[in-house]
C-alpha positions as CSV (number, residue, x, y, z in Angstrom):
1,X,-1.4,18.2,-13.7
2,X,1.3,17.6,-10.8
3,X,0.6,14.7,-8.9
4,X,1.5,13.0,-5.8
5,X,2.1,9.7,-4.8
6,X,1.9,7.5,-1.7
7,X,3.9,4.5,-2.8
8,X,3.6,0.9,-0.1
9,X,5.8,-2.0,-0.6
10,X,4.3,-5.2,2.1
11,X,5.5,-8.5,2.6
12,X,2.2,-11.5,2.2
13,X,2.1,-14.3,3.3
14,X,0.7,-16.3,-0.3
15,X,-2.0,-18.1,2.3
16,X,-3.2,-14.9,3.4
17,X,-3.7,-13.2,-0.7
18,X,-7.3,-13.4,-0.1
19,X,-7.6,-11.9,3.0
20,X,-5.2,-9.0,1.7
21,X,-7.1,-8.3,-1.2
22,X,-10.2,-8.0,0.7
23,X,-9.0,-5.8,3.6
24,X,-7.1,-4.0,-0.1
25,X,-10.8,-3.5,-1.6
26,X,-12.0,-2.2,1.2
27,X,-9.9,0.3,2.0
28,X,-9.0,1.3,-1.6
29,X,-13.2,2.2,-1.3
30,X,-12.7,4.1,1.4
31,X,-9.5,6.4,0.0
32,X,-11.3,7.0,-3.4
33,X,-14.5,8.0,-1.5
34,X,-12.5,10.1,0.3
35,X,-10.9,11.7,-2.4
36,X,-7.9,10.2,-3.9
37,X,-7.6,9.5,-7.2
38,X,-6.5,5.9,-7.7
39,X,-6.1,3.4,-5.5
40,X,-3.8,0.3,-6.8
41,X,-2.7,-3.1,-5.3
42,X,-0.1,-5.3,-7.3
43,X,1.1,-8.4,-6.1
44,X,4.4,-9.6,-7.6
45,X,5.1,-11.7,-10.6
46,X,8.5,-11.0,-12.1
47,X,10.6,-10.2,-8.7
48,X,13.7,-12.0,-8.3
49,X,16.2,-11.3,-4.8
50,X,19.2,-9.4,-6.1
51,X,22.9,-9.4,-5.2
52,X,22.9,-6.0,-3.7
53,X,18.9,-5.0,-3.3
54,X,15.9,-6.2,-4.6
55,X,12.0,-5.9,-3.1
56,X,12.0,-9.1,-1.3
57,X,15.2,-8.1,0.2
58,X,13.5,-4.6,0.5
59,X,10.8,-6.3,3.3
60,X,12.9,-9.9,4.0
61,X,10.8,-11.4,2.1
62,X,10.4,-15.2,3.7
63,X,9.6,-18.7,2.6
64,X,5.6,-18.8,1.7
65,X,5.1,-15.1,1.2
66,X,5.2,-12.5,-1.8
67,X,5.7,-9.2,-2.1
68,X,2.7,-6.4,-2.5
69,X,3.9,-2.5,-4.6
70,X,0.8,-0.6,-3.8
71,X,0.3,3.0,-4.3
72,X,-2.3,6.0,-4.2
73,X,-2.8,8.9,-5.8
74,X,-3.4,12.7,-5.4
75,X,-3.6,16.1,-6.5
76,X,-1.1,16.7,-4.4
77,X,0.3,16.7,-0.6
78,X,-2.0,18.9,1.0
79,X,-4.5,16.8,-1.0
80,X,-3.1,13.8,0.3
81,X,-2.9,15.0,4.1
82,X,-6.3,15.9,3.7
83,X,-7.7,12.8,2.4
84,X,-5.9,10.7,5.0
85,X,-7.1,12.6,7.9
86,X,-10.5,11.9,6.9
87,X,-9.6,8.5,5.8
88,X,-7.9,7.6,9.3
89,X,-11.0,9.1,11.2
90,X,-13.3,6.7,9.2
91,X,-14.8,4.2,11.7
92,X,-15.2,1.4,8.6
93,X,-11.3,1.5,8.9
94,X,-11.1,1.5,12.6
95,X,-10.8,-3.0,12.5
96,X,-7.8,-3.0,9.7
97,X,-5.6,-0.5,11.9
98,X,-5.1,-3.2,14.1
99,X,-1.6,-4.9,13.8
100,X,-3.4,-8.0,15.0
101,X,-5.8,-8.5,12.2
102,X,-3.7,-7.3,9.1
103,X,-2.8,-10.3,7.0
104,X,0.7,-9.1,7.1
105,X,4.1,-8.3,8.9
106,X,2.9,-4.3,9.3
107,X,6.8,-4.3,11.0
108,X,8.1,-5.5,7.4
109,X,5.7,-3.0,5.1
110,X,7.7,0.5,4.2
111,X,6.1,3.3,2.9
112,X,6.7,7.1,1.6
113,X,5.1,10.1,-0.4
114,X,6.5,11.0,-3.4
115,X,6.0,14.5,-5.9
116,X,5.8,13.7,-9.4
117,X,9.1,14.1,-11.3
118,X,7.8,12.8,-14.7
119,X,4.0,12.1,-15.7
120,X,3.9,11.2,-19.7
């Protein structure tokens, strides 16, 4: 079945991991009650800076903070546009919009959709 992808790459701070994961679980609730199909949160283990690019050059990445590859799945885009307008308009969401209480640089995180090219 064709798939499609919202993919998130967000810079931590390692102080803040608890925080994230809990603002993380909470929303990941809301997006699979809302239809999407997985809902995943990774924070990085084997993610060195490159010479050329790498993902903490990706989000410059700075001293005390890790990097976060996130990603949700659909059915696909009109699946995904649907499931977000009824994500965005969900009030229990409404205090983790705000760039003041995300545990994060929101001006760092980058973000895209994506169509399956290859699903084995």
């Amino acid at each position: 079945m064709p798939q499609y992808v919202d993919g998130f790459v967000v810079p931590v701070p390692t102080a803040n991991l608890d925080a994230y994961r809990n603002m993380a679980e909470r929303a990941g609730k809301v997006w699979i009650e809302h239809g999407a199909r997985q809902y995943v949160e990774c924070v990085a283990d084997d993610v060195k800076p490159g010479e050329v690019t790498s993902f903490p050059q990706s989000v410059q990445l700075k001293e005390g903070e890790t990097v976060v590859f996130a990603w949700i799945v659909y059915d696909s885009r009109e699946h995904r546009d649907s499931v977000n307008e009824k994500v965005m308009a969900d009030p229990r969401l409404k205090d983790m919009m705000d760039p003041k209480s995300m545990p994060f640089d929101g001006m760092r995180m980058f973000w895209g959709g994506f169509k399956s090219l290859v699903d084995l």
